[in-house]
C-alpha positions as semicolon CSV with decimal commas, in nm:
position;residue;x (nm);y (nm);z (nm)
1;X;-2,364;10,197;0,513
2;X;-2,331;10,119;0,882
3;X;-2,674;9,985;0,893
4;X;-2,617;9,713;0,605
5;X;-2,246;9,627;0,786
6;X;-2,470;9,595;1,100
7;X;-2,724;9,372;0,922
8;X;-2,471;9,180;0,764
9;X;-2,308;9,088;1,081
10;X;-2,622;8,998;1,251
11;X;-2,709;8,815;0,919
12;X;-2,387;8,572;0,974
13;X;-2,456;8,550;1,379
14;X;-2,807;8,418;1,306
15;X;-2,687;8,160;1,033
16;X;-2,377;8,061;1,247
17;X;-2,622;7,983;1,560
18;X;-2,857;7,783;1,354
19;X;-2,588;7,629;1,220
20;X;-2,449;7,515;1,578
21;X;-2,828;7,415;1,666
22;X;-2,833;7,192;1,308
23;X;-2,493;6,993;1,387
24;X;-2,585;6,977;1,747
25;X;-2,916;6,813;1,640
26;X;-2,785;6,588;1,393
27;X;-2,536;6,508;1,696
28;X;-2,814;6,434;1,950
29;X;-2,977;6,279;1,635
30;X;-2,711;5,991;1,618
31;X;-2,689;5,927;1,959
32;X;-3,096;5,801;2,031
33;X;-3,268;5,477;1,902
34;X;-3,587;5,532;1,712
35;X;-3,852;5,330;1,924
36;X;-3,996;5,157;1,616
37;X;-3,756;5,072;1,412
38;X;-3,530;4,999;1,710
39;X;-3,220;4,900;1,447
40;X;-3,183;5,270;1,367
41;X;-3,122;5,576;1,484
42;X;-3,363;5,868;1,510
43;X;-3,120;6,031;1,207
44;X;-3,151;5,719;1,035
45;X;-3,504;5,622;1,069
46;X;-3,804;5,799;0,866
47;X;-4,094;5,674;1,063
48;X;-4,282;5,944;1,209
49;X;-4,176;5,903;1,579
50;X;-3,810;5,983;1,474
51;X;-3,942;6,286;1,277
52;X;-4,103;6,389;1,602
53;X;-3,799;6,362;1,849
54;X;-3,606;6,524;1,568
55;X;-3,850;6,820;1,619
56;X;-3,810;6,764;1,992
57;X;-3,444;6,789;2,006
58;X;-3,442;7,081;1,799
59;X;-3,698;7,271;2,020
60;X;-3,529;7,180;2,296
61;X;-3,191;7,299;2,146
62;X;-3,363;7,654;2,057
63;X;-3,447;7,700;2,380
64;X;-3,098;7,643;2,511
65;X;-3,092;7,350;2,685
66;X;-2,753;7,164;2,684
67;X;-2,677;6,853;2,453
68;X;-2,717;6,648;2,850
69;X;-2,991;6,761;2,949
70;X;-3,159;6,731;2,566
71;X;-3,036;6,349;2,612
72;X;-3,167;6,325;2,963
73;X;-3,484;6,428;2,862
74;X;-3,532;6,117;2,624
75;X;-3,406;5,903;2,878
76;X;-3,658;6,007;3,131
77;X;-3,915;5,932;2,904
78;X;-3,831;5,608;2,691
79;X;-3,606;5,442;2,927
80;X;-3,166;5,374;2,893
81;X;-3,289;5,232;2,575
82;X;-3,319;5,502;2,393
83;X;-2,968;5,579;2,381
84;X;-2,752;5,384;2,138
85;X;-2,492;5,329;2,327
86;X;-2,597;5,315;2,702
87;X;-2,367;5,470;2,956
88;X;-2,185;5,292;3,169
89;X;-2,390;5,266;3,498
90;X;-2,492;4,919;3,775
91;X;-2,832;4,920;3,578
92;X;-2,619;4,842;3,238
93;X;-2,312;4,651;3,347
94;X;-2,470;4,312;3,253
95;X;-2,502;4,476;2,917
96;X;-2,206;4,593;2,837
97;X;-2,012;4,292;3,049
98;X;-2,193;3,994;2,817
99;X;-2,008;3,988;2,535
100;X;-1,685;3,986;2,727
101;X;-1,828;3,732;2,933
102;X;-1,947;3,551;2,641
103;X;-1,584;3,569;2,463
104;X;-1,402;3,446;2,764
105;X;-1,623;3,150;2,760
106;X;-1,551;3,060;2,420
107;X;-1,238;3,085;2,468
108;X;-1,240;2,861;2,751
109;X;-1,473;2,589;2,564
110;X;-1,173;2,600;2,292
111;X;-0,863;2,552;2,541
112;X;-1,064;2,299;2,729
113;X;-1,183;2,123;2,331
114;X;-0,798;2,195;2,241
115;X;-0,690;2,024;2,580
116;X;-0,916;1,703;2,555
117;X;-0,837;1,652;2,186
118;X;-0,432;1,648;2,301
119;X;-0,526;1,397;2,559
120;X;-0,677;1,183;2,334
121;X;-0,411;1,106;2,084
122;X;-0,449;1,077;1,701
123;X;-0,727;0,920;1,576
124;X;-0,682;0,526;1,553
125;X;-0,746;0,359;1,240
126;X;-1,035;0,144;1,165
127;X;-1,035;-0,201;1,206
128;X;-1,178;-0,470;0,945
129;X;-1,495;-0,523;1,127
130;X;-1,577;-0,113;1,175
131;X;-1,443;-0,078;0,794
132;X;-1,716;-0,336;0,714
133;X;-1,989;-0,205;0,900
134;X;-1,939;0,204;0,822
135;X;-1,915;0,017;0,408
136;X;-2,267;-0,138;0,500
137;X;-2,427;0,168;0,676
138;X;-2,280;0,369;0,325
139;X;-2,412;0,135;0,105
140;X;-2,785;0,114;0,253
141;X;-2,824;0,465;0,362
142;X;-2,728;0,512;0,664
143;X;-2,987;0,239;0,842
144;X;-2,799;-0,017;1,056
């Protein structure tokens, strides 16, 4: 009786650790790009390079490594890009700094659009002669 309490325990320790090693994976999984599809995720992705860092991550995971040093690993061999989200570091400010960059622009191109348009005053009405000539440019399609 003690030996099947004893295997029953060590039954549910097993299945518990591989159970920590499968979430960890699928973890590790979702953080790294798959190198050819580049869109997707190693979890994501079925091309056979994914299924091999899969089997990589869980190797390393099974042989106790840490989640970092698992993800460090990857990096040292494909590059930042191989994590989906790249950590914050010099080599990847201009990365993560563009869009804002990018969105302060536009903003600025709007204000300055916004401004200039305020300037200018409503529209003024036609007079005969541009009436005349936009009737003549509608009439034979668009050549002056």
């Amino acid at each position: 009786m003690k030996r099947l309490v004893l295997t029953a325990c060590l039954l549910a320790l097993a299945c518990s650790a591989m159970a920590d090693v499968d979430a960890r994976e699928a973890a590790l999984a979702a953080q790294l790009r798959c190198v050819v599809c580049q869109n997707q995720t190693i979890a994501e992705s079925s091309a056979p390079l994914a299924a091999d860092m899969r089997r990589e991550i869980r190797t390393q995971l099974q042989a106790g490594r840490s989640d970092d040093e698992v993800l460090a690993f990857f990096e040292q061999r494909y590059g930042s890009f191989v994590r989906y989200a790249p950590p914050l570091r010099p080599s990847t400010w201009l990365l993560w700094g563009a869009p804002f960059a990018l969105g302060l622009a536009g903003l600025a191109a709007l204000a300055a659009t916004l401004r200039h348009r305020r300037r200018a005053g409503p529209p003024q009405p036609l007079d005969d002669a541009q009436r005349e000539r936009a009737r003549r440019l509608l009439d034979d399609g668009g050549t002056p």
